[in-house]
C-alpha positions as CSV (number, residue, x, y, z in Angstrom):
1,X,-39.0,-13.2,0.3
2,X,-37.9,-12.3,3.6
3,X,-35.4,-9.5,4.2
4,X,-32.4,-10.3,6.0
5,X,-30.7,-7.6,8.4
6,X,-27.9,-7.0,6.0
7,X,-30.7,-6.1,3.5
8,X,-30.3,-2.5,1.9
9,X,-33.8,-1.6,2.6
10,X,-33.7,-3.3,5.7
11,X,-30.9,-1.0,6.7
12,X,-32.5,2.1,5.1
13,X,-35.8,0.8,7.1
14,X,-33.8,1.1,10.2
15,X,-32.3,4.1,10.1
16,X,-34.6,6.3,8.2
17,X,-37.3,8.2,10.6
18,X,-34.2,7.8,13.9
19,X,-33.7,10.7,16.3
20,X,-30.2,12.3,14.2
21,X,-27.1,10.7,16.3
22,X,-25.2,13.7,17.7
23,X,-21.3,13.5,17.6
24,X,-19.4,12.2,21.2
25,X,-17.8,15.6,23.0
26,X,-14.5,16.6,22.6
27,X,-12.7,14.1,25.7
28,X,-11.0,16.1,28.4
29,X,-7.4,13.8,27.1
30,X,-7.9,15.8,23.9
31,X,-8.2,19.6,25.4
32,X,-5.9,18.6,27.8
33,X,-3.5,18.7,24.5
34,X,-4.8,20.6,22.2
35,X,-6.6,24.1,21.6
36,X,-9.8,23.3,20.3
37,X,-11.6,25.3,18.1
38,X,-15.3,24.6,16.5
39,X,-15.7,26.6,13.1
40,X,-18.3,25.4,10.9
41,X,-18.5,25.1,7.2
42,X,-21.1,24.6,4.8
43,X,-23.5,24.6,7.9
44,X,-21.4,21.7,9.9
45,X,-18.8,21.7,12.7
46,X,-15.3,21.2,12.0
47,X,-12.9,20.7,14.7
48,X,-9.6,22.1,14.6
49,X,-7.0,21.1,16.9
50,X,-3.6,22.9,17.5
51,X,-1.1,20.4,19.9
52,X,-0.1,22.5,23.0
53,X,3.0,21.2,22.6
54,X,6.2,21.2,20.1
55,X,4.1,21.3,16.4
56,X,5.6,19.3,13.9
57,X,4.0,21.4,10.7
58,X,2.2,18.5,9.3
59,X,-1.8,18.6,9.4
60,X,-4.2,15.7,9.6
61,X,-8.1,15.5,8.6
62,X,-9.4,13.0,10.3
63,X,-12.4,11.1,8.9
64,X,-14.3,8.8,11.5
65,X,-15.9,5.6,10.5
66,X,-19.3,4.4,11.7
67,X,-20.3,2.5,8.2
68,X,-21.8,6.2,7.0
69,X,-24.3,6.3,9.4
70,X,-22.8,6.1,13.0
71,X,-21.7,9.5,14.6
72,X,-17.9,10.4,15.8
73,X,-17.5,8.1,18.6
74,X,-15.7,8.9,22.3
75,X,-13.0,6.1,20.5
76,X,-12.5,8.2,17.7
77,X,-11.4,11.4,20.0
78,X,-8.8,8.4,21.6
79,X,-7.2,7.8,18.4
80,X,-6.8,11.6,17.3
81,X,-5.2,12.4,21.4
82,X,-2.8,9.8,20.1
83,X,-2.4,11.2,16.4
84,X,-1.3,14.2,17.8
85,X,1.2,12.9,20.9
86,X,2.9,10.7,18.2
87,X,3.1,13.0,15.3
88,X,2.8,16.7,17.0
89,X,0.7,17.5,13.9
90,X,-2.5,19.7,14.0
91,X,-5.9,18.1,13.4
92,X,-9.2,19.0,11.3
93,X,-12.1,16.7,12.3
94,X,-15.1,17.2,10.0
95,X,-18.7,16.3,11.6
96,X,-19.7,15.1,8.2
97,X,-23.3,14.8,7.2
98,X,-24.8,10.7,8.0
99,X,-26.7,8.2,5.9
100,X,-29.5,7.8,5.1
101,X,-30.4,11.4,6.1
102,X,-27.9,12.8,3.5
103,X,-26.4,11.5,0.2
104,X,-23.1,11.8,-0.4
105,X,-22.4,14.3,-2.7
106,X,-22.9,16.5,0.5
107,X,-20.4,14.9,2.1
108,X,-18.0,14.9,-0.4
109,X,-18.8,19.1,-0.5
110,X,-18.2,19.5,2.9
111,X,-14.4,17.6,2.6
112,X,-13.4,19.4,-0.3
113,X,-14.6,22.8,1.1
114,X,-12.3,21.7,4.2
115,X,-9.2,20.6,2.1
116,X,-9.2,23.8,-0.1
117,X,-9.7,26.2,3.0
118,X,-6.4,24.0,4.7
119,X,-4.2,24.6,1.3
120,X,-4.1,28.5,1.6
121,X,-2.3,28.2,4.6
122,X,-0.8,24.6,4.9
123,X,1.3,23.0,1.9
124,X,-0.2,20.2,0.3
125,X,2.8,18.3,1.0
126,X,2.1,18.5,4.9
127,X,-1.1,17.7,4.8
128,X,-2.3,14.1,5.9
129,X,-5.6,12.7,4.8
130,X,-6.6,10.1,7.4
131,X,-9.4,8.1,8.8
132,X,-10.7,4.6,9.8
133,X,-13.2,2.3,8.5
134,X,-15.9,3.9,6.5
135,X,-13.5,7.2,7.5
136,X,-10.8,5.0,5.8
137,X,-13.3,5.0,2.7
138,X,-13.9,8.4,2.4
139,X,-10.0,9.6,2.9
140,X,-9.2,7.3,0.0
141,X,-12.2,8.6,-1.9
142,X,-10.7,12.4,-1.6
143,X,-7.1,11.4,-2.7
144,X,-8.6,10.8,-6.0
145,X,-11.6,13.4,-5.7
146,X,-8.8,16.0,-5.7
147,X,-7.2,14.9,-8.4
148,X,-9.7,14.5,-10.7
149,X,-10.6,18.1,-9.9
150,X,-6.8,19.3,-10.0
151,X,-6.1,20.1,-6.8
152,X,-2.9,19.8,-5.0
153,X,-2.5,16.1,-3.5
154,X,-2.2,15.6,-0.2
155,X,1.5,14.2,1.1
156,X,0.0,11.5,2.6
157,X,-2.9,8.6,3.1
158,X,-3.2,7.1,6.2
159,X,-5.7,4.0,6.6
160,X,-7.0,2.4,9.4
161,X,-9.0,-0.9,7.9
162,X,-10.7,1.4,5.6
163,X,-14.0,0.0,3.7
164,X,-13.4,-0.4,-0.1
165,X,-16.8,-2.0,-2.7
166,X,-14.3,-5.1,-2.9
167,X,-15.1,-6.3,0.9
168,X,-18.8,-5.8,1.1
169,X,-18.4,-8.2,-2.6
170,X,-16.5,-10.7,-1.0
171,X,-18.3,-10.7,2.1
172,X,-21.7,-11.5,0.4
173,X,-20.0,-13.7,-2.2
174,X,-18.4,-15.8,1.1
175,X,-21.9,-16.5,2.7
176,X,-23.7,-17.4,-0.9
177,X,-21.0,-19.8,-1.2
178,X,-21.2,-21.1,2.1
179,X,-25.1,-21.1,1.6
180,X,-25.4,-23.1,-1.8
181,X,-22.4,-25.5,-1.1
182,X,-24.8,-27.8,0.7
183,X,-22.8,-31.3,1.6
184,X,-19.5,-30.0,-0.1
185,X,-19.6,-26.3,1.7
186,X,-15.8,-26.5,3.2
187,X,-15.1,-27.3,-0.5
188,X,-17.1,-24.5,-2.1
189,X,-15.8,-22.0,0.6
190,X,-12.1,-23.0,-0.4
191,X,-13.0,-22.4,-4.4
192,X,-14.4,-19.2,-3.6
193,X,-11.3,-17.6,-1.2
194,X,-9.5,-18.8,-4.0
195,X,-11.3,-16.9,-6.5
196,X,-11.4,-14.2,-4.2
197,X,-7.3,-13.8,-4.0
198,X,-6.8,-13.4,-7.4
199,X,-10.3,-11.6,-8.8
200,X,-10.1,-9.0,-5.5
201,X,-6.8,-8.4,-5.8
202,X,-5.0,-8.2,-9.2
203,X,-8.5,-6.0,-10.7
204,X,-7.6,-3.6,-8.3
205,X,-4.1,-3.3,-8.8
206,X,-4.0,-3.0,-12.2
207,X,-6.7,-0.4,-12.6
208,X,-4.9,1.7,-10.2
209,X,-1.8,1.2,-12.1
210,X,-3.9,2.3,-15.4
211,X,-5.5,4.7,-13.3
212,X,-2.2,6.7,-12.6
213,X,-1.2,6.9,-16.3
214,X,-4.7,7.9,-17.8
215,X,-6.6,8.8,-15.5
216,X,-9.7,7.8,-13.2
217,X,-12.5,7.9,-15.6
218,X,-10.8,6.4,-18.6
219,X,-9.5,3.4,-16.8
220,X,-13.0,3.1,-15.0
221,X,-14.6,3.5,-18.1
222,X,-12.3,0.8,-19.8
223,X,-12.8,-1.6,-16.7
224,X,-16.7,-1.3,-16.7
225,X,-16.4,-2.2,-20.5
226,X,-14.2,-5.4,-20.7
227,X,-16.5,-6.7,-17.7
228,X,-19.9,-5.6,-19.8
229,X,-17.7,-7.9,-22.9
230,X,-17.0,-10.7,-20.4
231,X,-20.1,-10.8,-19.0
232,X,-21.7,-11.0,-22.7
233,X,-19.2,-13.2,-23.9
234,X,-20.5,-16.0,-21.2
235,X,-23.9,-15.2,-21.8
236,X,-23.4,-16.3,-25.5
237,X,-21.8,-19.3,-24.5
238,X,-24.8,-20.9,-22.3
């Protein structure tokens, strides 16, 4: 069968073997605000910004998106020049390590090595865990990283159309409908995005509501096994 370009091995096929993409340079907007100051950890750059200006005492990381595999881009160093004229706050910008080259526990390594460096000398209350897209995915993923291991929670989340499972799901679910509707496609589509508003949204919110009275693992554990029951339950009924 033929592989599509969204295929996973399609993408790994792409990717894998590629000359490693090399972050865009600090923009002149950016050190025309800020110190800038390269101090690597774990063997990768980190970026730390100070605002030349007023400080406000709050401290952002910054997380770029790319869809794991694209590099910082000259847009990204836009939106943190802007991060820091709005909010006066100082900036940590991780060059995290890209797929497929790297998995992600080395990622994930890198950010928490950044986040328990920031807390000896910035309280946990001031600091701002922040990033767009896949960036988005991997702030989000932290938040709860840290608490699982203990640590001190960050005083704030801020999103920018972050990548969460649920879309890639509904995306692929949206074209198979589309696909196998056939004559009554418009009326497939509309059964699925109808579907898709209550099984994409109430899940989620109820296992983060679990989540934050028993923890991660229990209420992931308890989700994965009522969908392994439902799942069984329909096969017995065919």
């Amino acid at each position: 069968m033929a592989r599509g370009p969204h295929d996973p091995a399609a993408l790994h096929d792409r990717f894998i073997g590629r000359e490693y993409p090399a972050p865009a340079p600090v923009t002149p907007g950016v050190r025309a605000r800020c110190t800038v100051r390269e101090a690597p950890v774990l063997g990768r750059a980190v970026y730390a910004l100070a605002p030349r200006g007023r400080a406000s005492g709050w401290h952002v990381v910054f997380t770029h998106g790319g869809g794991f595999v694209h590099p910082l881009h000259r847009l990204h160093w836009d939106m943190i020049e802007a991060l820091v004229i709005h909010t006066g706050a100082s900036v940590s910008v991780p060059i995290y390590p890209l797929a497929p080259e790297h998995r992600f526990m080395e990622t994930y390594a890198l950010l928490e090595q950044v986040y328990r460096s920031l807390l000896h000398r910035v309280p946990a209350e001031r600091i701002v865990l922040c990033g767009d897209s896949a960036g988005g995915n991997l702030a989000l993923a932290q938040a709860l990283h840290y608490r699982a291991l203990g640590l001190p929670l960050p005083g704030r989340i801020v999103l920018f159309s972050p990548v969460l499972d649920y879309g890639f799901t509904y995306l692929g679910g949206l074209a198979e409908a589309a696909r196998l509707g056939g004559a009554d496609r418009a009326r497939a589509v509309a059964g699925f995005l109808l579907c898709a508003a209550l099984g994409f949204s109430l899940p989620p919110a109820a296992l983060g509501f679990v989540a934050d009275r028993v923890g991660v693992v229990p209420a992931l554990t308890g989700f994965g096994a009522a969908l392994l029951l439902a799942h069984a339950a329909l096969a017995a009924r065919r």
